[in-house]
N, CA, C and O of each residue as an XYZ file, in Angstrom:
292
protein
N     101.427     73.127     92.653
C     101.597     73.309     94.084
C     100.782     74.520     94.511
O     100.548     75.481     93.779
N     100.379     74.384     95.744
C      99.502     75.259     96.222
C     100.149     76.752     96.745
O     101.336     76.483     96.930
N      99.998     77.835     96.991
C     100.490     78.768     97.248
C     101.284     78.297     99.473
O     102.387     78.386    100.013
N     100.022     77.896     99.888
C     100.823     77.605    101.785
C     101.419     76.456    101.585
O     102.200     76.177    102.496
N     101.314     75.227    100.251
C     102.205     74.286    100.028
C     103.793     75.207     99.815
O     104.626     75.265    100.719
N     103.906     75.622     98.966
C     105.005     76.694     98.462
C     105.548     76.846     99.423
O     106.361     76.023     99.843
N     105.242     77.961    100.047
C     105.397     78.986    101.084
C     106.245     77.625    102.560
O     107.284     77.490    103.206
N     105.453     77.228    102.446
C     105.807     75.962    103.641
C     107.290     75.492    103.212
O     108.131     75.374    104.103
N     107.591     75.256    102.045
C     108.400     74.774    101.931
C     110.240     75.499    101.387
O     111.229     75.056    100.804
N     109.821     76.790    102.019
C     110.693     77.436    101.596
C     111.147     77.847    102.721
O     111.839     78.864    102.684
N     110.913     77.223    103.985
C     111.531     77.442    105.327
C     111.477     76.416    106.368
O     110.554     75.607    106.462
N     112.456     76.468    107.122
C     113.119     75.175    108.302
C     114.171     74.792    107.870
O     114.782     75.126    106.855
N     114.450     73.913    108.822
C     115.880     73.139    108.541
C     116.542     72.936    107.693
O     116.248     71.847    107.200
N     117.408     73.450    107.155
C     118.311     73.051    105.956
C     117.621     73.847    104.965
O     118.178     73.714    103.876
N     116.428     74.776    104.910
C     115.614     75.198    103.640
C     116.226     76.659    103.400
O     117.148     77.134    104.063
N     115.483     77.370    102.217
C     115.661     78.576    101.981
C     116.415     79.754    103.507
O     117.507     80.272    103.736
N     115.241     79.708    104.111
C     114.913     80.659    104.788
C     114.975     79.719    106.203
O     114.687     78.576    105.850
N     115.204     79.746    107.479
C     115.488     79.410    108.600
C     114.010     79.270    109.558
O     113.959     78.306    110.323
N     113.007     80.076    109.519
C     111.932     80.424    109.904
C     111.034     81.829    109.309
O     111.484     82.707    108.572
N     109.750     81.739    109.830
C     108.438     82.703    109.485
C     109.101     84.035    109.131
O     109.055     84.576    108.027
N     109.890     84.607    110.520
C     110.435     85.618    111.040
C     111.280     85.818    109.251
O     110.607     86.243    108.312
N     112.854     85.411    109.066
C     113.307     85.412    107.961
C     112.853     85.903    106.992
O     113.052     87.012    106.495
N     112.060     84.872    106.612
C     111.165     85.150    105.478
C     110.266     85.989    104.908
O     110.023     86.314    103.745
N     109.679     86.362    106.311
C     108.602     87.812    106.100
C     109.749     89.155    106.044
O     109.591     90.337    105.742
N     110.619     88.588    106.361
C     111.676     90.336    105.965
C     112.091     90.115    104.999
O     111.751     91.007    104.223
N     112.711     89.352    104.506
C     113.097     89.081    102.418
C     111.641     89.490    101.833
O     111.686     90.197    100.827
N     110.575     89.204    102.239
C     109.641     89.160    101.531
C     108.657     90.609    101.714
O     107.607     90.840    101.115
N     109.675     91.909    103.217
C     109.166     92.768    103.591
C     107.721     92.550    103.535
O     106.980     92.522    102.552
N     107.477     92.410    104.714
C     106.443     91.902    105.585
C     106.589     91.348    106.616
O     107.432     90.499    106.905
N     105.471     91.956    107.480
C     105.498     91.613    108.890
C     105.476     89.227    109.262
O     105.425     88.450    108.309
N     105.508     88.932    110.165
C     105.614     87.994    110.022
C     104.314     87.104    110.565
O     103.952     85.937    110.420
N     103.850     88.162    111.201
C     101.927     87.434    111.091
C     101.217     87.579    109.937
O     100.193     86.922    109.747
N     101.843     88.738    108.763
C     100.957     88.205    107.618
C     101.108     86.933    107.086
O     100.252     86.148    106.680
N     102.792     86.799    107.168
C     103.251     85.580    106.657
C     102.815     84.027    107.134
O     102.987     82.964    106.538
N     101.999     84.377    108.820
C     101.491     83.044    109.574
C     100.096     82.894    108.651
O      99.759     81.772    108.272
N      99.257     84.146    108.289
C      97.977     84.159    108.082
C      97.974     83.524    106.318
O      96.972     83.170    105.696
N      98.913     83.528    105.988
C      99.159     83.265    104.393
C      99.385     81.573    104.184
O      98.872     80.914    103.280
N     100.387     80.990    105.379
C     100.680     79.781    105.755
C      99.632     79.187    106.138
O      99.444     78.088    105.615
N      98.309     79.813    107.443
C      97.424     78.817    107.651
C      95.994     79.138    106.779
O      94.912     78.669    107.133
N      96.202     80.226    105.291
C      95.131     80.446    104.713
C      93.775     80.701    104.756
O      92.717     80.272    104.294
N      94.441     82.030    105.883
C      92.979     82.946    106.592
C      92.847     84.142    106.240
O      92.092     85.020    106.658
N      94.022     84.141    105.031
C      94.520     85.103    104.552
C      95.151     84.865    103.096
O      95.833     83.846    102.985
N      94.977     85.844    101.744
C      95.798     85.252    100.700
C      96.287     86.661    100.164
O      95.762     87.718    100.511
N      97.326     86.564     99.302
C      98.120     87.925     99.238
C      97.263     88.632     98.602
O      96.165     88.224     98.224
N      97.676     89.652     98.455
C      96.966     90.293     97.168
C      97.601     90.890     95.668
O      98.823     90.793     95.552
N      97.014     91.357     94.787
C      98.187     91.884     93.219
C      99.489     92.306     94.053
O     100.578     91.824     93.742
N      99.363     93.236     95.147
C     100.946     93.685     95.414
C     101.459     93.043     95.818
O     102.594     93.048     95.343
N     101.311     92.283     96.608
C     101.944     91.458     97.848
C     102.486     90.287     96.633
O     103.694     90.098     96.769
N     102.099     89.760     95.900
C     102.301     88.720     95.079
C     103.517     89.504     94.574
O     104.573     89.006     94.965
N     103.602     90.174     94.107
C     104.905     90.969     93.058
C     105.962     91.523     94.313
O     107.045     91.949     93.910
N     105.780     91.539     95.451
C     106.723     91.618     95.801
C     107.244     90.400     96.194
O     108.444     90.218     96.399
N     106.429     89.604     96.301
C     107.088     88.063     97.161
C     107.441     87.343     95.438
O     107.862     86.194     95.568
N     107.349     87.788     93.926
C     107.605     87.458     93.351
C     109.064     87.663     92.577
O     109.758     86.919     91.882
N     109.206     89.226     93.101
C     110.551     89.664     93.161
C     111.791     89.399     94.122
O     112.964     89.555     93.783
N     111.260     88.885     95.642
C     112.106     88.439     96.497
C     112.760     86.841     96.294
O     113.804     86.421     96.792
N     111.828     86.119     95.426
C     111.818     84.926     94.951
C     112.310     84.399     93.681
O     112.637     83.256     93.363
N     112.282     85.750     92.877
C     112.615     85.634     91.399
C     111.900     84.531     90.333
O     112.471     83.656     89.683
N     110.543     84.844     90.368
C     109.566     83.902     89.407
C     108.499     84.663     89.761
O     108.386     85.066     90.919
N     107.710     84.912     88.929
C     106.498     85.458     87.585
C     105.516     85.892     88.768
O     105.143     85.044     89.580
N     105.151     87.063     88.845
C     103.671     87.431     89.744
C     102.666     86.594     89.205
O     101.668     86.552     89.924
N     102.579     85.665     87.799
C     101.345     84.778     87.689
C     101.288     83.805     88.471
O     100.331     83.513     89.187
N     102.722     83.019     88.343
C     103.184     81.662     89.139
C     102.423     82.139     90.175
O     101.201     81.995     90.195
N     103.301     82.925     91.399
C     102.256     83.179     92.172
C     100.899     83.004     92.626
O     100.406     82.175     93.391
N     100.265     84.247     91.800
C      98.522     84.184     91.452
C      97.832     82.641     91.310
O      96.865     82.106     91.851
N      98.864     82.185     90.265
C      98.239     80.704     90.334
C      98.149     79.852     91.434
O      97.216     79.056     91.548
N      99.145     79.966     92.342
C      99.231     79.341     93.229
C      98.700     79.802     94.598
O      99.010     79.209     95.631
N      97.829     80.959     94.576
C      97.499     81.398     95.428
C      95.576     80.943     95.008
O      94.657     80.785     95.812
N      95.543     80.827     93.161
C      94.066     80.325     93.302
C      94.041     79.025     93.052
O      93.051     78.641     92.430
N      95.148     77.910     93.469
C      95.075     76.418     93.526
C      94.570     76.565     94.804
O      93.504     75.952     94.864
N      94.932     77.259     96.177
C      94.626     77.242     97.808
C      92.910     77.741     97.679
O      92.016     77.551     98.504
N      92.846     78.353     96.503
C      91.107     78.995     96.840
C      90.225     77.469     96.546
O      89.301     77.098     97.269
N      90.636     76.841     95.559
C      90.043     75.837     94.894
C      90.045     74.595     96.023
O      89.272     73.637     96.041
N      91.277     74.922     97.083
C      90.819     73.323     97.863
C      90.438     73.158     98.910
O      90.169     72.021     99.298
């Protein structure tokens, strides 16, 4: 899965997180980084990955990986 596949699916109706807003504060971060990450005009970086890997509880690689499946497509 792709990193804005991910990310997409960890918020709305019935999901994790309720909306953008939510999510970018568990994930401390503003919530336009979190739009720019979703429409991939933007991709995290080493920190940003480890913290959204700690708010999430799975591996800063998982992550990474899934942030260079979105570079690849």
């Amino acid at each position: 899965m792709s990193f804005r596949a991910w990310v997409r699916s960890l918020y709305g109706e019935g999901k994790k997180y309720v909306n953008q807003q939510e999510m970018a504060e568990a994930w401390n971060m503003g919530q336009s980084t979190l739009a720019h990450y979703v429409r991939g005009s933007r991709t995290p970086d080493l920190e940003r990955c480890i913290r959204i890997s700690e708010a999430e509880d799975i591996s800063p690689a998982e992550i990474a990986e899934m942030v260079r499946r979105d570079a690849r497509e």
